[in-house]
Steps between C-alpha positions, in 0.01 A plus 500: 500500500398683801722518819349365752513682874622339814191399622358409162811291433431316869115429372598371192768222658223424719248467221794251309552284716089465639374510154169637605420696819266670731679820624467351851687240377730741347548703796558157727822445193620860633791616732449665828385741521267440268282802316136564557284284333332779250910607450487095340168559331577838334816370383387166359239702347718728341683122328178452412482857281804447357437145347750305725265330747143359360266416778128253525228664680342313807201727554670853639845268561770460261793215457767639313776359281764583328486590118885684488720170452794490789730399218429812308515754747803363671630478123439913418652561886819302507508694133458827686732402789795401265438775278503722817775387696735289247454751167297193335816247472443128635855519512527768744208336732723224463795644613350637812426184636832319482662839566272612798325223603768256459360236274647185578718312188251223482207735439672649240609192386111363491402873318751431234378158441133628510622753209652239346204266515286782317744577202484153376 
């Protein structure tokens, strides 16, 4: 799956959570400061290239949606990230939260039982 850049990554939450969109209404979703408006276009229309945003004409406007599922793509990048940052291992990933981030007992406690839950 292709990585997605900053800014494409930004259009596509956008695009999620609207489910269709105008790029105004794309570019009212965005941070200050936010990009030009044919910085929005190009990139949407580069989605478009690449198969992850389909679009219906209105005359010479388009309303764009998303065709790259949220659940996939955050599915290949929390792949990448672990894979990146934890050599691949759940356990590791694990680790680094109750190590480093100081996982309270009762949220491990609820992980186990959620683990626990699945094996049966």
């Amino acid at each position: 799956m292709k990585r997605l850049t900053h800014k494409e990554e930004e259009i596509m939450t956008i695009l999620w959570r609207l489910e269709k969109a105008f790029v105004n209404d794309i570019l009212n979703e965005m941070d200050e400061p936010t990009p030009p408006y044919n910085t929005v276009s190009s990139i949407v229309r580069k989605l478009v290239a690449d198969g992850l945003v389909g679009y219906e004409a209105f005359g010479k406007t388009h309303r764009y949606f998303p065709i790259l599922k949220k659940e996939d793509y955050r599915a290949n990048a929390f792949r990448r990230f672990m894979d990146n940052y934890f050599s691949g291992s759940p356990a590791a990933l694990l680790s680094y939260f109750v190590e480093e981030e100081k996982l309270r007992p009762e949220e491990i406690d609820k992980l186990l039982e959620d683990i626990k839950k699945r094996d049966e």
